[in-house]
N, C-alpha and C positions, 0 to 999 in steps of 0.2 A: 504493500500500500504506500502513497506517496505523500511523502512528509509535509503540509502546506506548510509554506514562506511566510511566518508570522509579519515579516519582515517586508514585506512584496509594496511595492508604489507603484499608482495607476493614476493616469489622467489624460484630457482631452487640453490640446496648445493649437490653437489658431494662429496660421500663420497671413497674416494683412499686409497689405504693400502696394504702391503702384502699379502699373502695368510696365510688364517687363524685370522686376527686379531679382526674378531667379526665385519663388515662391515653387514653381513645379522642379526647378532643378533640383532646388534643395531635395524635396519630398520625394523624389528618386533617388537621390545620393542615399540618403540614410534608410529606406526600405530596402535598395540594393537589387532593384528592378524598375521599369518604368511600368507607372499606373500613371501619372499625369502628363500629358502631352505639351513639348514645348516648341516655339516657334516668335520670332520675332517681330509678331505684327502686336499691338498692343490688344488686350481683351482677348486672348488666346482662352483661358479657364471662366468656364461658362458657370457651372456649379459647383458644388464643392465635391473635393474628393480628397476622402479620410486614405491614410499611410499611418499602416502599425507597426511598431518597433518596439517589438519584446525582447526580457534578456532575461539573464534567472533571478534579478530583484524587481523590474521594473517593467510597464507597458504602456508605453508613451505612445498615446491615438491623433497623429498630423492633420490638420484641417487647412489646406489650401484650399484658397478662396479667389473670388475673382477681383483683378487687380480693382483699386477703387479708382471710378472717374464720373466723368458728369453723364449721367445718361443722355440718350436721343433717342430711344424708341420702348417699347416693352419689353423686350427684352433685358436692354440694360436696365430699366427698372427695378426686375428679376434679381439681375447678377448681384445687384448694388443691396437689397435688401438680403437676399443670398449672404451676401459679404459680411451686413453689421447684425445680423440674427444670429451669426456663429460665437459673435463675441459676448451673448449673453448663455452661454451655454458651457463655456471654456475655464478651464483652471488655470491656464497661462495662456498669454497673446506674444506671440513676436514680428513685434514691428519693424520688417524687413525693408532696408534703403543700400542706393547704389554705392558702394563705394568711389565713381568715378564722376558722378554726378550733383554739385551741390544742391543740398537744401534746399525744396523750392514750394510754392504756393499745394500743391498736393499734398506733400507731405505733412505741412501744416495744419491743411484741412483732414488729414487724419487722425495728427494728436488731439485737434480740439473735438474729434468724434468719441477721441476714448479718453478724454480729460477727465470724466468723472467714473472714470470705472475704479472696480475695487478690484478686480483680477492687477496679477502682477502680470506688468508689460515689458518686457526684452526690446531692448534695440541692437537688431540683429544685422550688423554693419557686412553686405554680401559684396562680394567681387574685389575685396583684397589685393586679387592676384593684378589687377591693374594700375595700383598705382604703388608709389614708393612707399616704403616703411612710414617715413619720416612724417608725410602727408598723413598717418592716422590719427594723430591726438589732436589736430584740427579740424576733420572732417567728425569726430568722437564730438567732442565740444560743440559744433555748431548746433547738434540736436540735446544734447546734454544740456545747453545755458536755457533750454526752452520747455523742457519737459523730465519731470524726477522718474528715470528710468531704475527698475528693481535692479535690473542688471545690463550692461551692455558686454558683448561678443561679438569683433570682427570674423567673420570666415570666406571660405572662399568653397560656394555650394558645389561648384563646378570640378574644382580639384579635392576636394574636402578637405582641405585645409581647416582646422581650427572647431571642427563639426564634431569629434568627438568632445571638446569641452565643452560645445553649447548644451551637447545631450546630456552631460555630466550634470552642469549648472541648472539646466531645467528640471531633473529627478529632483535634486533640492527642495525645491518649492512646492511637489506632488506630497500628496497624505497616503496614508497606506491606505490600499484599494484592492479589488478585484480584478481579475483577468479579463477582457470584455472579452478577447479573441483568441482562437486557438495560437499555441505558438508559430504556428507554419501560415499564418493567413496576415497577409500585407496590406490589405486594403478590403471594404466592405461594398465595393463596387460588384455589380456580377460582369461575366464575361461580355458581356451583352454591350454593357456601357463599355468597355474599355476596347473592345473594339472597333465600333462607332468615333470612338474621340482618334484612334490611332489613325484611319479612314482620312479623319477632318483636319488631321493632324499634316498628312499630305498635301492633302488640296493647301492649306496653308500655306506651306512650304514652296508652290511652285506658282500661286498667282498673285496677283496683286491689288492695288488699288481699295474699290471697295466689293471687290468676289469676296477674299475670305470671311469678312464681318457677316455677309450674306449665305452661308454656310449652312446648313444643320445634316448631318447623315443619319438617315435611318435603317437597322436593321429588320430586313423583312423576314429573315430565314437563317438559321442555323443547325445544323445537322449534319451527320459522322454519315459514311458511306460504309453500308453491312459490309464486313470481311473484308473491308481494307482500313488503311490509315488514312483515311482524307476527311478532313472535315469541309462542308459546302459553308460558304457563307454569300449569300443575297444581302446587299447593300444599294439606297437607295441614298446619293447625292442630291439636297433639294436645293435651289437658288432663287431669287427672287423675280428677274426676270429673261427672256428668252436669251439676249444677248449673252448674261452670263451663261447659258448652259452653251450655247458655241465654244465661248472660251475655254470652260471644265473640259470638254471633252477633246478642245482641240483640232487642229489640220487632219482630214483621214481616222481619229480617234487617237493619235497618239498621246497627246496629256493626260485623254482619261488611264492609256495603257497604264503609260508611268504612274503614277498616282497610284494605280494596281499593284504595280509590280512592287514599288517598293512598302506599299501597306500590308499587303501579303506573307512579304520578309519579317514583317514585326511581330504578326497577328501568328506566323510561326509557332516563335518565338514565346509568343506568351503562351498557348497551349501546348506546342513541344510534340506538334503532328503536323506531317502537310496540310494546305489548305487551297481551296479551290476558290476562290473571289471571283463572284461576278457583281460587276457596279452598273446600276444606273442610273441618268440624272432627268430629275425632273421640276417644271417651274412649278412653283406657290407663291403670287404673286403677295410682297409685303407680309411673307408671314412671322415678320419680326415684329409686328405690329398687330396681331390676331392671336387673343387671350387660348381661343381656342384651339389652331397650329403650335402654337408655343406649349397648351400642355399633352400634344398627340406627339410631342418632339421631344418630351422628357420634362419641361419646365413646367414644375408644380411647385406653386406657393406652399402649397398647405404641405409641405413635407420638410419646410423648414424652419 
């Protein structure tokens, strides 16, 4: 029979930040797989997506959230209440900023968001690896003179640099707790979603303007072939209107290929079987802006 850990610390750390500041990088470095999808157009994470990181004292549950900005449709309405409902639900917050980027009207408007909270807030100083040593204890200070941080930790999400002390330092502040999750389980997403986001993940990566904000994939179908190793996966790219889906798919269908080929490598990857990807895209005109598309596409209020 197996001895429980009188000893054991558990809790939920929301991690907040602008858009772009390395919030999904991080939450892959330390679950040591990707569950959150990254991509350099800003507003990339749409909902939240928890990253578990158990050990034999501790089980610390990650809450990347959508970078915070000023909405323009229902959707980022969505994201944006998404974002500040995690933080009343959290044992710690770490308020993620760029190390390469000063201090600026955002960032502001996020401390005076969490200015009256009672959770202990982290200033989580990410992307290290870009500037000199020397520049830290003035880029520390410009957020330090404005807000009484519990603790600050410069790291570097991307090379993990400095990521085992922040995990050190945040156990600190956890109470002894329960296990939410088994030890082998990284995230509380099912395969469904991380699929879908890996999909959206591409299209990201290879258009521009404003195609990727016009996004959503849906999964129509998922299913293992009897007596072999292939799982089928039916994927439906939706866009806003006609033009974009020329773009998605491309001269001849080549952009939709790519987009395949390389989401296919990933979706691999996460279930650890061939996999067979057919995509295709279809218009929904503005349905970033229809309560009803928004929750047939995953976004639901009332689940957070």
């Amino acid at each position: 029979m197996q001895q429980k850990n009188e000893s054991f610390k558990s809790g939920f750390i929301s991690i907040i930040g602008r858009p772009n500041v390395g919030k999904s990088t991080f939450l892959n470095q330390v679950v040591g797989q990707k569950i959150a999808i990254m991509s350099d157009k800003p507003q990339t994470t749409r909902n939240k997506v928890q990253g578990v990181v158990t050990t034999d004292d501790s089980q610390l549950v990650f809450i990347d959230t959508p970078g915070i900005h000023k909405p323009k449709h229902k959707l980022g309405d969505f994201m944006m209440k998404t974002a500040k409902n995690t933080l009343k639900e959290v044992d710690a917050i770490m308020f993620m900023v760029n190390a390469d980027e000063p201090i600026g009207r955002g960032d502001r408007f996020i401390m005076e968001m969490i200015e009256n909270t009672e959770t202990p807030v982290f200033l989580v100083i990410n992307k290290i690896d870009l500037v000199h040593p020397d520049e830290l204890f003035k880029i520390i200070t410009s957020y330090t003179s404005e807000y009484d941080f519990a603790e600050t930790v410069p790291i570097s999400a991307k090379n993990g640099n400095n990521v085992d002390r922040l995990l050190k330092t945040l156990k600190t502040y956890l109470l002894k707790g329960p296990k939410y999750y088994p030890d082998d389980q990284v995230t509380d997403h099912p395969e469904r979603f991380i699929i879908s986001e890996l999909i959206r993940e591409k299209v990201l990566n290879v258009t521009r303007e404003e195609i990727p904000h016009s996004i959503a994939v849906v999964i129509e179908k998922i299913g293992r072939e009897e007596g072999r190793d292939m799982v089928n996966v039916n994927a439906t790219i939706v866009v806003e209107r006609d033009s974009q889906k020329g773009i998605v798919i491309g001269k001849r269908g080549a952009l939709l290929k790519d987009i395949g080929t390389k989401a296919r490598h990933d979706i691999e990857m996460l279930l650890g079987s061939k996999v067979f990807l057919e995509l295709w895209v279809k218009v929904q005109k503005d349905w970033r802006n229809k309560p009803g598309q928004l929750k047939e596409f995953g976004f639901r209020e009332d689940e957070y």
